[in-house]
ROFI-898002 format. One record per atom (N, C-alpha, C): atom name; z, x, y. Coordinates in nm, 4 decimals, always signed. Layout:
+-------+----------+----------+----------+
: atomo :       up :     east :    north :
+-------+----------+----------+----------+
:    CA :        Z :        X :        Y :
...
+-------+----------+----------+----------+
//
This chain:
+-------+----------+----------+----------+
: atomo :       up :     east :    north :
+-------+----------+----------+----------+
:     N :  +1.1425 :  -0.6737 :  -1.6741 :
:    CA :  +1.2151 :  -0.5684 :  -1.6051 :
:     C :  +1.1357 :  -0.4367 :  -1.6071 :
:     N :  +1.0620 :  -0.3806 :  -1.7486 :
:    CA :  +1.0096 :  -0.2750 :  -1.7345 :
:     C :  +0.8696 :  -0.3151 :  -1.6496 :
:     N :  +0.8222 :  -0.3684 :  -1.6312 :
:    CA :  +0.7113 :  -0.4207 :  -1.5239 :
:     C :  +0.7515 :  -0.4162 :  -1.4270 :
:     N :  +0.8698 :  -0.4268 :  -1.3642 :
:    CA :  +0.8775 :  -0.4582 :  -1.2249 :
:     C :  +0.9308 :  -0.2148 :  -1.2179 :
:     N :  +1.0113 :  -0.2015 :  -1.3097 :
:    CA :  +0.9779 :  -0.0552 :  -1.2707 :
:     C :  +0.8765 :  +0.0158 :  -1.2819 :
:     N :  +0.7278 :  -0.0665 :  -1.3451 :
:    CA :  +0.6219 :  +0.0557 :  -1.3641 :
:     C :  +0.5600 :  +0.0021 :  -1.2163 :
:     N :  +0.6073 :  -0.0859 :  -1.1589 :
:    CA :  +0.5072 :  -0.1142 :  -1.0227 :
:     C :  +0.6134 :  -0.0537 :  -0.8942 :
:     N :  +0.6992 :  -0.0577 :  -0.9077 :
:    CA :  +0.7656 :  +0.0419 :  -0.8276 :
:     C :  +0.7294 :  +0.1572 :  -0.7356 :
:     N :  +0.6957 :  +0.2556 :  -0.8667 :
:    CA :  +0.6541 :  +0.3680 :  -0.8030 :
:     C :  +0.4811 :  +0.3671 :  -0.7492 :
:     N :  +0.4139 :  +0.2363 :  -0.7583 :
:    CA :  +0.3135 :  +0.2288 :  -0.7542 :
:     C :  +0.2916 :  +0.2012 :  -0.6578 :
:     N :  +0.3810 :  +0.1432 :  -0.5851 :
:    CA :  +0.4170 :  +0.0445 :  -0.4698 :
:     C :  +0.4547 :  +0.1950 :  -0.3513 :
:     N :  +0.5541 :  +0.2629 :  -0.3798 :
:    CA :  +0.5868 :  +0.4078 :  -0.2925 :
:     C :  +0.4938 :  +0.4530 :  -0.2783 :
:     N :  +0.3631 :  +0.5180 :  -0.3638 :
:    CA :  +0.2633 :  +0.5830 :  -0.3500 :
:     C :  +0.1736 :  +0.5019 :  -0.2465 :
:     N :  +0.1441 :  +0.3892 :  -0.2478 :
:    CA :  +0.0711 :  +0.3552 :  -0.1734 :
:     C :  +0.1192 :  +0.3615 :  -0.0706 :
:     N :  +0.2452 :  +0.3231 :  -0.0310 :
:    CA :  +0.2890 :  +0.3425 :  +0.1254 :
:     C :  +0.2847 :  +0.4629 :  +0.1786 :
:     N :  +0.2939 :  +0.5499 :  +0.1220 :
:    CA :  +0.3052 :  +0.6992 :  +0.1099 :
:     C :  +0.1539 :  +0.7404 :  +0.1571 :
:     N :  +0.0590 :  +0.6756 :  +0.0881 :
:    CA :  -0.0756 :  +0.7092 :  +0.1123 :
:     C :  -0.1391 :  +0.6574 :  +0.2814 :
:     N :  -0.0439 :  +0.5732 :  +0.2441 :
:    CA :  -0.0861 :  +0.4466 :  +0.4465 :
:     C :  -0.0409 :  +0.5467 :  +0.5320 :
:     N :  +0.0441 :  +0.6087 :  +0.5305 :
:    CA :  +0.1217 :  +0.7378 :  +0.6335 :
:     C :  +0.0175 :  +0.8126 :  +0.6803 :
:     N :  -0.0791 :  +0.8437 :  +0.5679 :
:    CA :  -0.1907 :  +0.9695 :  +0.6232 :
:     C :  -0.3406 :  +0.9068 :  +0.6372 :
:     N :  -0.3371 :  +0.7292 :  +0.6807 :
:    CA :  -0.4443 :  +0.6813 :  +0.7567 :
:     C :  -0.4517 :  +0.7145 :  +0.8615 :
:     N :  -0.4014 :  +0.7032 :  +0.9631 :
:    CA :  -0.4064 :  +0.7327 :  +1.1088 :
:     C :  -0.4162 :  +0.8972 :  +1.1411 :
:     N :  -0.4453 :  +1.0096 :  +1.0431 :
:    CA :  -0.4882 :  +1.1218 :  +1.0867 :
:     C :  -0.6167 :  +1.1543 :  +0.9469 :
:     N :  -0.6676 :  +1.0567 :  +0.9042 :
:    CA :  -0.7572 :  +1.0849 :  +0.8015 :
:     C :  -0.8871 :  +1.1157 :  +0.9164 :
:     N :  -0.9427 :  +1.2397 :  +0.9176 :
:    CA :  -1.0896 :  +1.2400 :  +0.9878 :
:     C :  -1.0224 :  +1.3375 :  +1.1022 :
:     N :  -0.9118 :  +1.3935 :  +1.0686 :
:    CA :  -0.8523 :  +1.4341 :  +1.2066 :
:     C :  -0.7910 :  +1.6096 :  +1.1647 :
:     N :  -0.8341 :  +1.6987 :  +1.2061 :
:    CA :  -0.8098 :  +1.8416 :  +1.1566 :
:     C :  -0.6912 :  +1.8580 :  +1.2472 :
:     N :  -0.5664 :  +1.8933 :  +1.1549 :
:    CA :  -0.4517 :  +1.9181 :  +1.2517 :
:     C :  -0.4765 :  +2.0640 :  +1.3371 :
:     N :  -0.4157 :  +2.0434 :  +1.4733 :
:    CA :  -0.4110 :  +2.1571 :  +1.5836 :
:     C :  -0.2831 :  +2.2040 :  +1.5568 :
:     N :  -0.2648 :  +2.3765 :  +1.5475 :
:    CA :  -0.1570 :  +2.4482 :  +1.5632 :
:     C :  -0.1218 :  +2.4234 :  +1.7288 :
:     N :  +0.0247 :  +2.4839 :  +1.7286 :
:    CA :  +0.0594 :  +2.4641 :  +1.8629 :
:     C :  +0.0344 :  +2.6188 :  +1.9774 :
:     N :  -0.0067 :  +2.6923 :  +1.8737 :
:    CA :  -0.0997 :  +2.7988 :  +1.9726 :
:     C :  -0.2624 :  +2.7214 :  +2.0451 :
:     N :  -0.3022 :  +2.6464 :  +1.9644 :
:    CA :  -0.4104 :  +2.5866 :  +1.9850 :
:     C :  -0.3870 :  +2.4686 :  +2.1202 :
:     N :  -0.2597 :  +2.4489 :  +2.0845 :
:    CA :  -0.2504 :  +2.3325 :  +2.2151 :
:     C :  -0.1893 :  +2.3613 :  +2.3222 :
:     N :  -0.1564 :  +2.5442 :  +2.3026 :
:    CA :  -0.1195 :  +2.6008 :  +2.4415 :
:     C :  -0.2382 :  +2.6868 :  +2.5150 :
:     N :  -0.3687 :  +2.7079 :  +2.4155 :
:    CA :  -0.5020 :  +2.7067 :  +2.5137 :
:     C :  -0.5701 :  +2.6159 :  +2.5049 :
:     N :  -0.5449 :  +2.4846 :  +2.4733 :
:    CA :  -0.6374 :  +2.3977 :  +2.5245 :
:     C :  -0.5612 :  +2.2702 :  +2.5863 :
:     N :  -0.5189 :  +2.2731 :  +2.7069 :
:    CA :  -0.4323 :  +2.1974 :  +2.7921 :
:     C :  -0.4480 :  +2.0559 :  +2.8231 :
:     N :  -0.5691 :  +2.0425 :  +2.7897 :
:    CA :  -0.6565 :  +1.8954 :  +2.8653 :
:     C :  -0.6238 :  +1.8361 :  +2.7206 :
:     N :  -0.6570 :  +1.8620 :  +2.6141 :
:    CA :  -0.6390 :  +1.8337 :  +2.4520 :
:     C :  -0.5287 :  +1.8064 :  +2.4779 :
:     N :  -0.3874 :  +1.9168 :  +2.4977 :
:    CA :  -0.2784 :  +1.8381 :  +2.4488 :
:     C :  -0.2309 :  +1.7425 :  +2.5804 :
:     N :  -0.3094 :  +1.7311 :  +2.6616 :
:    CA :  -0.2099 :  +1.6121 :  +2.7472 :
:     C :  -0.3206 :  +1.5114 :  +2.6225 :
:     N :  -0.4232 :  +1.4988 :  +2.5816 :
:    CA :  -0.4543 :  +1.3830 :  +2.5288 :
:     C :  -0.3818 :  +1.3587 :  +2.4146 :
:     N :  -0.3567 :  +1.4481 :  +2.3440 :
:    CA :  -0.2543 :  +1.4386 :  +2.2014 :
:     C :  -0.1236 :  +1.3874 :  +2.2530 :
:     N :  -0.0537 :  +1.4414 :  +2.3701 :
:    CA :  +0.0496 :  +1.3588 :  +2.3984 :
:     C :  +0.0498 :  +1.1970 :  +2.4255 :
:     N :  -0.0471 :  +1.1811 :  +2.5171 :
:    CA :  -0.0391 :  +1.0421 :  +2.5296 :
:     C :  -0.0814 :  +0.9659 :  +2.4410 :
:     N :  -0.1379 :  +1.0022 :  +2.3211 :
:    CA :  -0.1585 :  +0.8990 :  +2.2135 :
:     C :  -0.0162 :  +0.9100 :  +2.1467 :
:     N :  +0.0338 :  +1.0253 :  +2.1547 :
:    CA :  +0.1513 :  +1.0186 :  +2.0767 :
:     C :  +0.2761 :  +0.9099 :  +2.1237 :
:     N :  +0.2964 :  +0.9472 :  +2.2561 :
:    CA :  +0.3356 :  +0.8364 :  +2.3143 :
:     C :  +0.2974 :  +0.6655 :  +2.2898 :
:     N :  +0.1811 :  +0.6544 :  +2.3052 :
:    CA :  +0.1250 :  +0.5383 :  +2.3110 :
:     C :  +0.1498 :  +0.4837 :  +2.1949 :
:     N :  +0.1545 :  +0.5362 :  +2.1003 :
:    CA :  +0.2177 :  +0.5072 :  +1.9448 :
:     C :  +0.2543 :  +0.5307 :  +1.8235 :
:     N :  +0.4262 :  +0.6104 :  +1.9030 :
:    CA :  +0.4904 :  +0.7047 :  +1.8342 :
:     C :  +0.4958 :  +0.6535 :  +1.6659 :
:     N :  +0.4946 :  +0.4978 :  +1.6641 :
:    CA :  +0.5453 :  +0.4571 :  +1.4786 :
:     C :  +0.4565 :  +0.4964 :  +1.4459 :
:     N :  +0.3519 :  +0.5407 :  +1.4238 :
:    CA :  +0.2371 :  +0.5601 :  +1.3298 :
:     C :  +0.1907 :  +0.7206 :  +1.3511 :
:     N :  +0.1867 :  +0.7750 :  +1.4486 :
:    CA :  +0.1532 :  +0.9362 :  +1.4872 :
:     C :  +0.2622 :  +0.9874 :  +1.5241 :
:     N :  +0.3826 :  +0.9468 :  +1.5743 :
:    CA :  +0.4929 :  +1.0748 :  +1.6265 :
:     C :  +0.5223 :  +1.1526 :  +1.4886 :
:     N :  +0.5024 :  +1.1251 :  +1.3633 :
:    CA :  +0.5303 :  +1.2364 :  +1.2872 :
:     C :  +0.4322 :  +1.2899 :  +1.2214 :
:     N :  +0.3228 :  +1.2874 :  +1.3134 :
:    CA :  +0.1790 :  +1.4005 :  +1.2529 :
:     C :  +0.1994 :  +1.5464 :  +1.3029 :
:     N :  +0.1374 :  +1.5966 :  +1.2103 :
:    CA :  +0.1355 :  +1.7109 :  +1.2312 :
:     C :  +0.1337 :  +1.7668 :  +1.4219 :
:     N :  -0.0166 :  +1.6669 :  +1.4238 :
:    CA :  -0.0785 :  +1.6867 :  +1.5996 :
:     C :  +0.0193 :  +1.6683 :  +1.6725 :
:     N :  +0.0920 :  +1.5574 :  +1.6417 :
:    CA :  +0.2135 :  +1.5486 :  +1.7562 :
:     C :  +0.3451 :  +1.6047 :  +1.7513 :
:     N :  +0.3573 :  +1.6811 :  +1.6303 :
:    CA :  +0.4863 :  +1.7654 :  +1.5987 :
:     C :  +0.4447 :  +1.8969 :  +1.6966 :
:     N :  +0.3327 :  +1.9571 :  +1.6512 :
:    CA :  +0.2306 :  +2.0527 :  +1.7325 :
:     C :  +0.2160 :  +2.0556 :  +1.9004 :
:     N :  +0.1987 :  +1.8889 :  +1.9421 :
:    CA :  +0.1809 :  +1.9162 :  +2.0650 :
:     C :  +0.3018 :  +1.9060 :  +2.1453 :
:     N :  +0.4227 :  +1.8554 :  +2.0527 :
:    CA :  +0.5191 :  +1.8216 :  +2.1389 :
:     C :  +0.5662 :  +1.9977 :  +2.1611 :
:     N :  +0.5628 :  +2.0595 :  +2.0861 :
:    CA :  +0.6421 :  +2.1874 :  +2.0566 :
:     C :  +0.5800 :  +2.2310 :  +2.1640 :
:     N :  +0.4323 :  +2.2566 :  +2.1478 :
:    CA :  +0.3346 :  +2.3242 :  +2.3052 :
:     C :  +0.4049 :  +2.2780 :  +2.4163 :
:     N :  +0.4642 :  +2.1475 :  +2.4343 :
:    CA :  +0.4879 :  +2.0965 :  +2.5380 :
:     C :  +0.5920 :  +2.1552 :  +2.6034 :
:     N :  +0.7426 :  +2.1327 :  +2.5123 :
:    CA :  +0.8385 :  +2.2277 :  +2.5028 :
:     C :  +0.7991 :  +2.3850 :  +2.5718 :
:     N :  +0.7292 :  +2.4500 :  +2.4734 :
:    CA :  +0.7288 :  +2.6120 :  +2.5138 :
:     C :  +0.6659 :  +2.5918 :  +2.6627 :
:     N :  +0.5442 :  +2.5288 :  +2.7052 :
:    CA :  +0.5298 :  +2.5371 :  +2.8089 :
:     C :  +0.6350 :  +2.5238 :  +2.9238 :
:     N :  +0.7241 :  +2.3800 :  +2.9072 :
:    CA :  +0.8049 :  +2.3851 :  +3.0140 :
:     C :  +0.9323 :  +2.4860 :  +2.9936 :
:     N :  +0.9953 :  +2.5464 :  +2.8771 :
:    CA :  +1.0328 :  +2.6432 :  +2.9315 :
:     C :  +0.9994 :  +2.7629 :  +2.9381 :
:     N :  +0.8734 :  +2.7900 :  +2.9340 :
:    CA :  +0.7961 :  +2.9537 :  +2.9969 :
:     C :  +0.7794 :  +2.8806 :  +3.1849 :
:     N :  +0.7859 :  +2.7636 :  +3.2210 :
:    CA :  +0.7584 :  +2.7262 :  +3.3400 :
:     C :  +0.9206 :  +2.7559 :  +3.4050 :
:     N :  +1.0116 :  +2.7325 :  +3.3480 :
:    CA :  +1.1697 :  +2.7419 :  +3.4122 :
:     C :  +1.1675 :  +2.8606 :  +3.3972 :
:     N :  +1.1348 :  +2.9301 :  +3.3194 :
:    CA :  +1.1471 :  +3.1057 :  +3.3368 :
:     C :  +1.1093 :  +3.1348 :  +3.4415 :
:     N :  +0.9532 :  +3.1014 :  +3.4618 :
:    CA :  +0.8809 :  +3.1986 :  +3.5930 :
:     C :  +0.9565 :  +3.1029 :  +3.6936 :
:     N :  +0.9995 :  +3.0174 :  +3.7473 :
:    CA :  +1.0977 :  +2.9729 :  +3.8404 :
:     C :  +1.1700 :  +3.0435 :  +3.8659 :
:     N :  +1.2863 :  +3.0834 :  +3.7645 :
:    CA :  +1.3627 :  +3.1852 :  +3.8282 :
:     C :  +1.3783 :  +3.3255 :  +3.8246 :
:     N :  +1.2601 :  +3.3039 :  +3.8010 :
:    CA :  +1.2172 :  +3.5118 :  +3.9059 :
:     C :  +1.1993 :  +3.4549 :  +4.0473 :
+-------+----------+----------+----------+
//
């Protein structure tokens, strides 16, 4: 029994650690950053899309979704002027 709780938490950490493979090598973008560089975040979106289980909760795609957001509504603003 005490074996199966010292591997437990050994077992969380590692899964925990698998979470931050898919942005290891990857410098997160603020979302000021992905509202001047436009071509970037349509590419950050569509990976995000392409495969939300593993990147929709990175930083990049928390970041680009938000850019995405502010953009379309600074775009409904200037509409209705």
């Amino acid at each position: 029994m005490t074996t199966r709780l010292a591997i437990l938490p050994l077992t969380v950490a590692a899964a925990l650690m698998g979470c931050n493979e898919a942005q290891k090598g990857q410098e997160s973008k603020t979302v000021g950053w992905f509202l001047d560089h436009r071509e970037e975040l349509a590419m950050a979106l569509k990976a995000c899309r392409d495969d939300p289980g593993a990147l929709g909760t990175t930083p990049n795609c928390m970041n680009a979704n938000e850019a995405r957001n502010k953009i379309t509504i600074q775009e409904m603003k200037d509409a209705l002027k």
